[in-house]
GULO-726475 format. One record per residue: residue in three letters; x, z, y of N, C-alpha, C in turn. Coordinates in steps of 0.001 Angstrom, whole numbers, plus 500000, padded with zeros to 6 digits. Example, Ala and Ser with C-alpha at 12.3 -4.5 7.8 and 13.67 -1.06 7.14 Angstrom:
<pts>
ala513190507800494310512300507800495500513200507800496700
ser512850507080497750513670507140498940512900507870500030
</pts>
This chain:
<pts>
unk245564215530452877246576216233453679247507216961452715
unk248757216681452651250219217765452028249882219287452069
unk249433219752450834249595221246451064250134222051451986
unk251515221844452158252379222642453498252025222481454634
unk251508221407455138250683221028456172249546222630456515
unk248554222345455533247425223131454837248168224537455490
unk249199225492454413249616226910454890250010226668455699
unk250573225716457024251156226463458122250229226194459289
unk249290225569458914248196225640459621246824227327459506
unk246900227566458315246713228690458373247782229926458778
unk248717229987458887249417230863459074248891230758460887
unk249500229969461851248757229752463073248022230613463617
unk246715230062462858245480230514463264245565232097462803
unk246226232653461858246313234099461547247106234898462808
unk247880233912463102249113234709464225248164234920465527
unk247099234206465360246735234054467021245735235097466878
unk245024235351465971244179236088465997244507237406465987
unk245550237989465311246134239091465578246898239454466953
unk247485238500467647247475239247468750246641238985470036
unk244994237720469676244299238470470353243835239902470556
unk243658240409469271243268241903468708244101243261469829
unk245492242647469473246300243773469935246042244020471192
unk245856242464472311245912242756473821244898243377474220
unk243270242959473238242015243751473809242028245712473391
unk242515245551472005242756247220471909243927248218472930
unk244905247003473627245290247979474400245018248115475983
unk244043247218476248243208247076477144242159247909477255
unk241779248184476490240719249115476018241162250531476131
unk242292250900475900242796251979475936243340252221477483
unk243694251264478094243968251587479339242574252016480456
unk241667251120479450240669251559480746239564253511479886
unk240290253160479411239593254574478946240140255693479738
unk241344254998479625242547256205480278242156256591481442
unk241948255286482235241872255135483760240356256103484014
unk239534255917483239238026256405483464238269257879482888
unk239068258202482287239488259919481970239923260087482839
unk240666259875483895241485260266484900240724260281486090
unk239692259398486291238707259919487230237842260846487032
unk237498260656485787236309261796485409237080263113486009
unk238351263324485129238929264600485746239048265007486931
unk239427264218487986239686264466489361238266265046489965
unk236735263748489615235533263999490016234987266033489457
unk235420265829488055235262267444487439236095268450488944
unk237262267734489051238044268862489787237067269171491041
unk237294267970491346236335268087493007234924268845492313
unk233943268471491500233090269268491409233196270768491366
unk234362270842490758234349272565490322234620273341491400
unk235686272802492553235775273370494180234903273694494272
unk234175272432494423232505272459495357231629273778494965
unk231705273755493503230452274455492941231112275791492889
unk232376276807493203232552278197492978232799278449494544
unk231911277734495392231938278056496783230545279315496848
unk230445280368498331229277280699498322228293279691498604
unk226770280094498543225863279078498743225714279408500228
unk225437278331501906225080279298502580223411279187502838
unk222882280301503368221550280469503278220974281242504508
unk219869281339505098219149281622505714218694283371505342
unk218499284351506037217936285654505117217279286535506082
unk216507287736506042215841288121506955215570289169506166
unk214931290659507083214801291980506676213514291913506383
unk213041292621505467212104293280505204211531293973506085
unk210127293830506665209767295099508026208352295746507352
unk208456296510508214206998297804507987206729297591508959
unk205379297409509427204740297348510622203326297066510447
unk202595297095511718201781297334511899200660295837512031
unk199839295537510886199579293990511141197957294234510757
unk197603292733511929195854292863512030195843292533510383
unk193919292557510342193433291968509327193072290877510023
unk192607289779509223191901288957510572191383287895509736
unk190580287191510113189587286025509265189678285015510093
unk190269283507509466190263282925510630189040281687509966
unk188959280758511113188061280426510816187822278827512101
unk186868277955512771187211276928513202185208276964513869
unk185568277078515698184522277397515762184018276615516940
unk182592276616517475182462275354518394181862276178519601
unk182087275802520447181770276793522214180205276409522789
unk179311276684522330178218276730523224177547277449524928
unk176641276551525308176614277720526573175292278977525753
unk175529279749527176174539280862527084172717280748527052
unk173012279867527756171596279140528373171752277598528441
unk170416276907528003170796275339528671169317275252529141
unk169447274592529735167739274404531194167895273219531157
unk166747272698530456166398271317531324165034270692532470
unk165622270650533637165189270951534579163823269471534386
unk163061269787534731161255268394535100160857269394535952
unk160077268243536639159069268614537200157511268972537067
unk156902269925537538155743270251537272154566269324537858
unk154860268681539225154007268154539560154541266510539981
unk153473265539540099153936264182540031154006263799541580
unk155172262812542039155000262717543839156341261693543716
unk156813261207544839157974260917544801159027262111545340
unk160329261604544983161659262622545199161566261650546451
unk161868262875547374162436262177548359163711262871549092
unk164092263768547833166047264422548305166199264971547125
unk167487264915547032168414265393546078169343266181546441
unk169641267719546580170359268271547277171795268758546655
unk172445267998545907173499269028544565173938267085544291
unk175224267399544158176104266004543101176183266430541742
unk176026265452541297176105265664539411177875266255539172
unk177846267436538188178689268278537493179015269397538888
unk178020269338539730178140270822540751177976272036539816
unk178310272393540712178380274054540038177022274654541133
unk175698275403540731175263275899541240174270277200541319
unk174524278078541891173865279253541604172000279445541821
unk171798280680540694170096280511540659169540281230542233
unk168479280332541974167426279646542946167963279226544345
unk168850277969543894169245277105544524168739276112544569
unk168284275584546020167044274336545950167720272962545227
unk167506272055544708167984271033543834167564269729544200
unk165841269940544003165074268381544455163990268882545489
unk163611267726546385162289268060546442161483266702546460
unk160754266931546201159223266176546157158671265954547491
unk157992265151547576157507264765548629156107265570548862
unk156213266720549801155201267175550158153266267433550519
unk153682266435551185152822265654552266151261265862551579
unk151170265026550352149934265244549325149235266369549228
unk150467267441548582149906268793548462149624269607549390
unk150235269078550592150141269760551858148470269189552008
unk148395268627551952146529267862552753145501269002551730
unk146319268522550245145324269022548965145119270664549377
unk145817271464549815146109272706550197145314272665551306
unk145365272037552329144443272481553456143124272136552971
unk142823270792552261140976270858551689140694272313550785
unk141266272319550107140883273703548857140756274738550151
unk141330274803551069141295275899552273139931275604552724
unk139717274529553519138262274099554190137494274703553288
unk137206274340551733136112274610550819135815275994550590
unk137135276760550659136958278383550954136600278448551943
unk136583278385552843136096278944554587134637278739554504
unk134309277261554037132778276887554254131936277767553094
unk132415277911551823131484278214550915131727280272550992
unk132781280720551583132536281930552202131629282205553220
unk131452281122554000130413281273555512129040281417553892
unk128882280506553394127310280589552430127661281579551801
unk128225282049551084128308283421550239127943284450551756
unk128038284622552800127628285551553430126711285362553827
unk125919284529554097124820284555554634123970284810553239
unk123717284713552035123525284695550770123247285894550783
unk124166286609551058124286288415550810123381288646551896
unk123260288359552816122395288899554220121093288693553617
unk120693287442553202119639287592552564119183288239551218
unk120228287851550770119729289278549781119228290356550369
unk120265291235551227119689292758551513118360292484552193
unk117776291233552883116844290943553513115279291000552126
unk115811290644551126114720290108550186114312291535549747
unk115883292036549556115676293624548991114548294697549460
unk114327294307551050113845295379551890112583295098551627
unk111729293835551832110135293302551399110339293210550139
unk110803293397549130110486293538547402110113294729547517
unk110593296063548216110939296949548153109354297471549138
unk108675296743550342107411296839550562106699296298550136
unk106972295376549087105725295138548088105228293650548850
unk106068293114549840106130292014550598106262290236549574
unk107009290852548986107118289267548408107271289678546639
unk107017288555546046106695288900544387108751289072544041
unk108077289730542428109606289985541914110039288459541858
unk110042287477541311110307286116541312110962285795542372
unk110770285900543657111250285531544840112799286135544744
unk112907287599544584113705288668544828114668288496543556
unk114482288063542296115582288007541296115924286193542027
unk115256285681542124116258284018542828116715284105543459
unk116743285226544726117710285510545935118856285804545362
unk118766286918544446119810287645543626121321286635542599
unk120178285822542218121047284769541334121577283872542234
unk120930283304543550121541282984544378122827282845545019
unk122573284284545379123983285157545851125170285216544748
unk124862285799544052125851285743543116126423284610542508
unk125747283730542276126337281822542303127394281501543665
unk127058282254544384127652282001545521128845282612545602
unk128631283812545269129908284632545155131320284061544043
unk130488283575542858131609283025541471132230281949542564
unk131067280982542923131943279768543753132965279971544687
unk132979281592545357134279281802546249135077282185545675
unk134919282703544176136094282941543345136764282082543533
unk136358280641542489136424279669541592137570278638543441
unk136909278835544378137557278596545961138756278715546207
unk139050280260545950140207280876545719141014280786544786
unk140654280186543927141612279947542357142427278476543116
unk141143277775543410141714276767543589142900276520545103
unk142642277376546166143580277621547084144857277845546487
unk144897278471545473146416279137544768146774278348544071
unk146075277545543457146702276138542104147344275061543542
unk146851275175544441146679274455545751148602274472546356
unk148638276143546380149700276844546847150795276342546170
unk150759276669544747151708276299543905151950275342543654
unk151136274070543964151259272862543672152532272396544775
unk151914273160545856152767272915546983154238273076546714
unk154288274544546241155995275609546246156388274586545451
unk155591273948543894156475273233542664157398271811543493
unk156789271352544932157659270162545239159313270469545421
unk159579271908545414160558272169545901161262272997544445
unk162081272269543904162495271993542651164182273544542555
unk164022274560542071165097275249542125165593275519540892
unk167123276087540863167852276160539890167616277517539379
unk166776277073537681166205278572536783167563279464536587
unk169175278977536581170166279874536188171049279225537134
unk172681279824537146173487279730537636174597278790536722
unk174678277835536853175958277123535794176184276142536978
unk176734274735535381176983273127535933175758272696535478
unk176003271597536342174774270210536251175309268915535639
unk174564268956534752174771267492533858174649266071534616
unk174568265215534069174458263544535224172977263788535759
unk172701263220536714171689263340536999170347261833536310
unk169658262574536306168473261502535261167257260432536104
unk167211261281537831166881260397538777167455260546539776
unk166732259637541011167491259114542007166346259367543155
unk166692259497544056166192259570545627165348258387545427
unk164406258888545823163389257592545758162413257160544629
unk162557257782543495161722257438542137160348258462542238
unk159707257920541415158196258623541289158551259374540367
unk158237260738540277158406261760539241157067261824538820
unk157031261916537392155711262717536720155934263709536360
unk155155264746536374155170265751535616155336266019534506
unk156172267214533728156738267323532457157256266341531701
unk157831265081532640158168263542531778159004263946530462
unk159194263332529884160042263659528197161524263357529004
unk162386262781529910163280262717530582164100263876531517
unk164470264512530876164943265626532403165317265128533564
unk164855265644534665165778264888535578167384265770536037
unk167617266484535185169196267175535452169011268593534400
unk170411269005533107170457270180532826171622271005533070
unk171371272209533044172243272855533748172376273862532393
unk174265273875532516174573274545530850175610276043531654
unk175473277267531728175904278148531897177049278174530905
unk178013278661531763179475278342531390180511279925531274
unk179644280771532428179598282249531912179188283349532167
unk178804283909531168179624284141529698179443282842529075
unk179868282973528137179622281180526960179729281865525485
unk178780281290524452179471281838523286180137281218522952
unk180690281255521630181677281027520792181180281044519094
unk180468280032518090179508279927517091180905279405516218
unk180580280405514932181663280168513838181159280598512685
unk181446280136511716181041280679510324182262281186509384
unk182351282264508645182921282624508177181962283393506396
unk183366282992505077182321283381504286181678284345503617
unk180501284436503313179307285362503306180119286574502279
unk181419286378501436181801287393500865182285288261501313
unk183169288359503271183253289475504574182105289757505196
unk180778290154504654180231290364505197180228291547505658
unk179898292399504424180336293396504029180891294602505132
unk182825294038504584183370294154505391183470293889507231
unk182645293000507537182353292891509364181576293941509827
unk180367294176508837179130294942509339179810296497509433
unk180784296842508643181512298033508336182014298246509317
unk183061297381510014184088297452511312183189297334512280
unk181934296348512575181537295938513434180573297672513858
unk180151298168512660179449299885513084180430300522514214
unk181837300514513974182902301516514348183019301488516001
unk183143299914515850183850299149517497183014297727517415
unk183073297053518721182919296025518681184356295107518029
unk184105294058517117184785293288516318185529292130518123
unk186830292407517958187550291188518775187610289898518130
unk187115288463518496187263287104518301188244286465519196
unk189314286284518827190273284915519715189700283445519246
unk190055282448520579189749280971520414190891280957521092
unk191254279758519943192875279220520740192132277405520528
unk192565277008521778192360274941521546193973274779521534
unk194170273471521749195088272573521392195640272690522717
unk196849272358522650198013272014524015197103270901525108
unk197196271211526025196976270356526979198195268552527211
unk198188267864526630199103266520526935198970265802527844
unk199936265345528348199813264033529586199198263013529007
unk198856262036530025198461260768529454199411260117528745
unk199197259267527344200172258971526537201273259540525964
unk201078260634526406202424261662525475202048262052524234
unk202816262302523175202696261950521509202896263772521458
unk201553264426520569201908265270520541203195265931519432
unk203643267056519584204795267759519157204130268197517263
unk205461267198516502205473267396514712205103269156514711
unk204290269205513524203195270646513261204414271336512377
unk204591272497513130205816272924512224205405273144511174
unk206470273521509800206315273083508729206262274886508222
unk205258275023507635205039276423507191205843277400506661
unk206608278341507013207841279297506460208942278989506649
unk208986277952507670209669277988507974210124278068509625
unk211841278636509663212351278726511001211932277718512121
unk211226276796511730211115275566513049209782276385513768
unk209047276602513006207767277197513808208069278306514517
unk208985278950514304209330280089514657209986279580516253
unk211071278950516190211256278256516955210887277023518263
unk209835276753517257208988276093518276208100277188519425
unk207858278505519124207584279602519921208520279913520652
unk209797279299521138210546279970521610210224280127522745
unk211489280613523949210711280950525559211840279285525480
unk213527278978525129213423277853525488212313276456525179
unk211605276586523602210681275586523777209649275221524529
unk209221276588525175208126276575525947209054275827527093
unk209446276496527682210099275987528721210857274498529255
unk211356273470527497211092272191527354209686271783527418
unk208682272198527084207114271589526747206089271757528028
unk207212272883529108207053272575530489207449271523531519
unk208462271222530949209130270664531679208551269180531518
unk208213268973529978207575267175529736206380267156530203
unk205597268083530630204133267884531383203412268656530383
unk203714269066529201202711269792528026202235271225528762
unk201062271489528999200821272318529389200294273374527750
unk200382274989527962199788275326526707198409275443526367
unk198211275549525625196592275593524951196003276907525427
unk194735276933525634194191278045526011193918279024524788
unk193692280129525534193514281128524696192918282500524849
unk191608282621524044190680283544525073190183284671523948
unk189896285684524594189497286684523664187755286999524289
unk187281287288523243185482288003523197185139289201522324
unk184092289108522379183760290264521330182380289593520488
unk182590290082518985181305289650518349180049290158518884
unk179151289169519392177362289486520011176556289618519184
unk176367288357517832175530288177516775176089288158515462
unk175310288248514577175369287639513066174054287832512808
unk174118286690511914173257285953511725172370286882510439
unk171268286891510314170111287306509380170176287147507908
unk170883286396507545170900285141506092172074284305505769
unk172647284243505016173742283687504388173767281841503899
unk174166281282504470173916279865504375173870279582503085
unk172327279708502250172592279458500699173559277712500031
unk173427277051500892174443275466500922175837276068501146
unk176424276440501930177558276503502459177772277924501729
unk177471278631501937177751280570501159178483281092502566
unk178228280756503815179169281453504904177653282300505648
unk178339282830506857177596283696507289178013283403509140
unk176408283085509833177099282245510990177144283669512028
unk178024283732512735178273284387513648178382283921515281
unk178142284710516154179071283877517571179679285346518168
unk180440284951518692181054285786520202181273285414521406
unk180781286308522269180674285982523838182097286237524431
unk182526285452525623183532285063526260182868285188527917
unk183781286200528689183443286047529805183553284516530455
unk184922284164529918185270282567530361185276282617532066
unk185882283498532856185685283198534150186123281825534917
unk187437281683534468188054280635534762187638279535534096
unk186264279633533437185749278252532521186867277163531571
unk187343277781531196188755277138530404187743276650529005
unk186733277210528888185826276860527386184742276319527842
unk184564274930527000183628274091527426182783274139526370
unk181444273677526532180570273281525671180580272389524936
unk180588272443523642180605271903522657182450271458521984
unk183385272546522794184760272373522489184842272962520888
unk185749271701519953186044273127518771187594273658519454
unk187421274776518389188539276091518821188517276734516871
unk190338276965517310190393277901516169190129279075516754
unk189656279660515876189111280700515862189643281928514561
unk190023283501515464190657284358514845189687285523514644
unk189044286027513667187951287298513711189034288155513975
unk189017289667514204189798290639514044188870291763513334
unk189184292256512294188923293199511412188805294731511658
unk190209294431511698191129296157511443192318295938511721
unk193391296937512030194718297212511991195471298030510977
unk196411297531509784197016298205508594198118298376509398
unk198128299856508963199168300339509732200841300299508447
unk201834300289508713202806299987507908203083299177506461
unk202365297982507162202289296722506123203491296321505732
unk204392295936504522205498295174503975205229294016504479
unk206328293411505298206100292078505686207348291159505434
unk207034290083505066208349289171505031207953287724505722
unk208565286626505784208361285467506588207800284771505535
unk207231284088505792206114282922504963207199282325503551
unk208291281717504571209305281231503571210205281693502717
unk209888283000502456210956283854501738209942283812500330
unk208897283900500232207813284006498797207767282610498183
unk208361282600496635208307281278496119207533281530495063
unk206477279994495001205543280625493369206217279565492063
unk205961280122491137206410279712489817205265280086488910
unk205567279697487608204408279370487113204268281259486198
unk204816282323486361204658283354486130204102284481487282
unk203972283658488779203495284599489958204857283992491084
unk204622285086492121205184284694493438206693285593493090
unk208026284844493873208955285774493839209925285493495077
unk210860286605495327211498286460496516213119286240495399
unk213904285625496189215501285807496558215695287372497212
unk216537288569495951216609289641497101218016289620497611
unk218771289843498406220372290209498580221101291346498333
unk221860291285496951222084292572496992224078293248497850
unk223896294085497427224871294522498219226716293846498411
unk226684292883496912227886292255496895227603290843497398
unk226634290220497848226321288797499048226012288204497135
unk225230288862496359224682288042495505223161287864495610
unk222511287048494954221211286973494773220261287513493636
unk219369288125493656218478288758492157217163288178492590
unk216489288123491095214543287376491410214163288565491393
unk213249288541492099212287289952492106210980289452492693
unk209957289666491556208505289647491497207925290361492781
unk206911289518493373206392290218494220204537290240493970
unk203956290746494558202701290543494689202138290449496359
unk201569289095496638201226288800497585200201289350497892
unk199359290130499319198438290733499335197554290049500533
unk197986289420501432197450288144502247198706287496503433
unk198134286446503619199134285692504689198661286093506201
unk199292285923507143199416286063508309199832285471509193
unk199409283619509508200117283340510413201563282784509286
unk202317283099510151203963282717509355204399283774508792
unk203587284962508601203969286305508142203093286594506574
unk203870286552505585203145287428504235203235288696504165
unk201960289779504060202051290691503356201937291429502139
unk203141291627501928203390292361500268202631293564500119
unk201871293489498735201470294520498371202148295791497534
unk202895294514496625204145295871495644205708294367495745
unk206752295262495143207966294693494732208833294630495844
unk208872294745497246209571295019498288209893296493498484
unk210799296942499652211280297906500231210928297460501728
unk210784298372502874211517297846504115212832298411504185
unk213671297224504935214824297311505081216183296173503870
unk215238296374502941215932295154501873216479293405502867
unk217233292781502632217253291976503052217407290407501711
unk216566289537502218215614288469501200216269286730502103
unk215784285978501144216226284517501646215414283792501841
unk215656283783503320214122282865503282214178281345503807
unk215662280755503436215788279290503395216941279317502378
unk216780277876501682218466277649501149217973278310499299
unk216830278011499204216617278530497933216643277818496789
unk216544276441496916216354275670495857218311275456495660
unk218962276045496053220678275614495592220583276778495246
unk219491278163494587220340279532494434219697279892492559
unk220232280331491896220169280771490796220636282328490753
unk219914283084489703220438284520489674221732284526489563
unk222053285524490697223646286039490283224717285004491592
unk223712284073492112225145283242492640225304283770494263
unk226040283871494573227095284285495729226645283595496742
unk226209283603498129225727283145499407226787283775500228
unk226362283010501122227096283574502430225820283455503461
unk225749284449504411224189284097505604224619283302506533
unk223657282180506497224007281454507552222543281793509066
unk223513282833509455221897283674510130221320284128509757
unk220916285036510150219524286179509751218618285680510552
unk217229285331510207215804284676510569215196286485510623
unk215116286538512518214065288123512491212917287371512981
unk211610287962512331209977287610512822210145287797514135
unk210954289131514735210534289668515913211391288649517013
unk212652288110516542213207287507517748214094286207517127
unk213062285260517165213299284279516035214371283273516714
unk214647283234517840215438282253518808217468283484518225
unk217114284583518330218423285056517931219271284571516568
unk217739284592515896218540284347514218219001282823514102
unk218636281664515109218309280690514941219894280169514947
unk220190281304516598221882280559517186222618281184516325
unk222210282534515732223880283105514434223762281936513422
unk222377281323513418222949280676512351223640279509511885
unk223351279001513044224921277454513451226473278458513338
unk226571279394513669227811279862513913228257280190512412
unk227206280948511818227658281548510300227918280234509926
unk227197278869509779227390277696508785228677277564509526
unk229275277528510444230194277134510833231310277382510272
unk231467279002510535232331279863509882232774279596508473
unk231194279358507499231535279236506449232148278126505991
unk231527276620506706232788275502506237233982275800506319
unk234976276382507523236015276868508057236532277453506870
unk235802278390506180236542279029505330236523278529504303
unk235689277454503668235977276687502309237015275832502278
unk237485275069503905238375274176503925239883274733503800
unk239703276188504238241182276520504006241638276826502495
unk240495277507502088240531277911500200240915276587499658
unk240394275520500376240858274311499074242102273873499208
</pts>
């Protein structure tokens, strides 16, 4: 190939390659540009966003007056349980009561077929009448033997056999009479009555079956319903403390069960702890929805502690207790569980805040406080026990301070809120509606600032 050929073939390939170069470097620069120019706008919009107040949830500090209380998860026994047999064997020939009656003591129940004991009762009678006629004539002769022993008429021999006689005669009208009364009772046992006053379990026979005596089968038990206790354990380290309160007054126990539901109705999500929903879910309107879907409420009964127990469950370390429940209206069944609330004592002007205002970190518990310019400060608290949806503070509060008790994870010291509602323990449906209105307010006013 001609040299000149050669350079202008390289020259070419030099030209092309240089202004591939140029179009990608200024390509490159355009999109840099373009991606600076969003970044900035996105910065802008962020920086609006972020020198807004935060809004938040907040609630007062109260002093008041709050139980002690031990709670605990407990199961409803009766007072008494009877299981009713029979003493003597015959056929049933009535049944006077339907299974799950309600019936009061010595109320007839079964009876037995008579007839037997009736005959057996009149022989044991005959055998007394006849062996009384010989016990008296026995004695006649005695005093008869007495009088010729006594003239020297007949030998001592004669006069001690009269004697032993008689008196054989006499044990046998005992032994007559014993048996008239085993006789009696055999009789009364056909007629089967109720040892207490409760309900009656299913029944175990039927009109018409042969009963034996003391069979291993009951034929019906009957579980007293009231009073009823109430059996719970709580652990053996309040003991202490119960036996202390329990000297003063009798100790109050609440049992609360579960909501009553319709058939197939899904019960209502468990509100979520510290927060406003539970609070809310107490309302008079929720109740009044949870009326309206058929939810009836859960019962709820108060007693007083009867027992504790001797000994401390060395397995478990609790200490078993019960409390009695008049239960008139029988709302507590046997063998129901129930939460269960001990009551202690009453602290009188306890620091209280809402469950959700105390946050822990890995240095202890702390609140969000509000201070007077709608900023936020950390302040250490010391928790002294829970309550329900209520904590009580031991140190680091005031009453009257006002704290955040939603909206915490967007807050850092120092940053600016706005309340979206005040959450009060005492009237939790009020704080609920300011606080749609405050969030309201507050969008309103960010949209005009921007």
């Amino acid at each position: 190939m001609p040299r000149h050929f050669q350079l202008t073939a390289i020259l070419v390939v030099s030209c092309l390659l240089v202004g591939c170069g140029e179009k990608n470097d200024s390509t490159a620069a355009a999109a840099q540009g373009a991606g600076s120019g969003r970044g900035a706008g996105a910065s802008g919009r962020g920086g609006r966003g972020a020198g807004g107040p935060i809004p938040v949830t907040t609630a007062l500090v109260q002093a008041k007056a709050m139980p002690v209380t031990i709670p605990s998860v407990g199961t409803a026994e009766a007072q008494q349980t009877v299981q009713v047999r029979a003493q003597v064997t015959g056929e049933l020939s009535a049944v006077h009561f339907t299974e799950g009656q309600e019936v009061k003591k010595g109320q007839e129940l079964f009876t037995i077929d008579p007839r037997p004991f009736q005959a057996a009762l009149s022989q044991t009678q005959a055998v007394l009448a006849r062996d009384t006629a010989t016990a008296t004539n026995a004695q006649a002769q005695r005093a008869r033997y007495e009088d010729l022993f006594k003239r020297q008429l007949i030998s001592r021999d004669q006069y001690d056999a009269q004697i032993a006689t008689s008196d054989a005669l006499q044990a046998t009208l005992e032994a007559d009479r014993a048996a008239v009364e085993t006789a009696r009772l055999n009789l009364q046992y056909t007629r089967i009555m109720a040892p207490i006053t409760g309900r009656t379990g299913s029944l175990g026979v039927h009109q018409g079956d042969l009963i034996r005596a003391n069979d291993a089968t009951p034929m019906v038990v009957i579980n007293q319903l009231s009073p009823i206790y109430v059996t719970f354990a709580v652990p053996g380290r309040y003991l202490t403390d119960i036996r202390r309160y329990q000297a003063q007054k009798p100790l109050a126990v609440h049992a609360q069960g579960q909501a009553a539901l319709p058939p197939g109705a899904q019960p209502p999500p468990p509100p979520v702890l510290g927060s406003m929903q539970s609070q809310q879910h107490s309302s008079a309107p929720a109740k009044a929805a949870e009326a309206a879907a058929g939810i009836q409420p859960g019962l709820s009964e108060t007693g007083r502690v009867s027992f504790i127990d001797n000994a401390v469950d060395a397995t478990t370390g609790t200490i078993k207790l019960k409390a009695s429940f008049e239960n008139a209206n029988h709302a507590l069944w046997p063998g129901q569980f129930l939460q269960v609330t001990l009551d202690l004592t009453t602290e009188n002007g306890a620091i209280v805040v809402p469950a959700g205002a105390v946050q822990p970190s890995q240095s202890g518990t702390y609140v969000y406080v509000v201070t007077p310019d709608r900023t936020v400060e950390v302040r250490s608290v010391v928790v002294l026990r829970q309550q329900g949806e209520q904590i009580v503070i031991a140190q680091g509060l005031k009453p009257g301070e006002e704290i955040v008790t939603e909206g915490q994870l967007r807050l850092t010291p120092g940053s600016k809120i706005t309340s979206a509602g005040r959450g009060n323990p005492e009237d939790p449906g009020a704080g609920t509606g300011g606080g749609g209105g405050g969030a309201r307010r507050g969008r309103r006013g960010q949209g005009n600032a921007s």
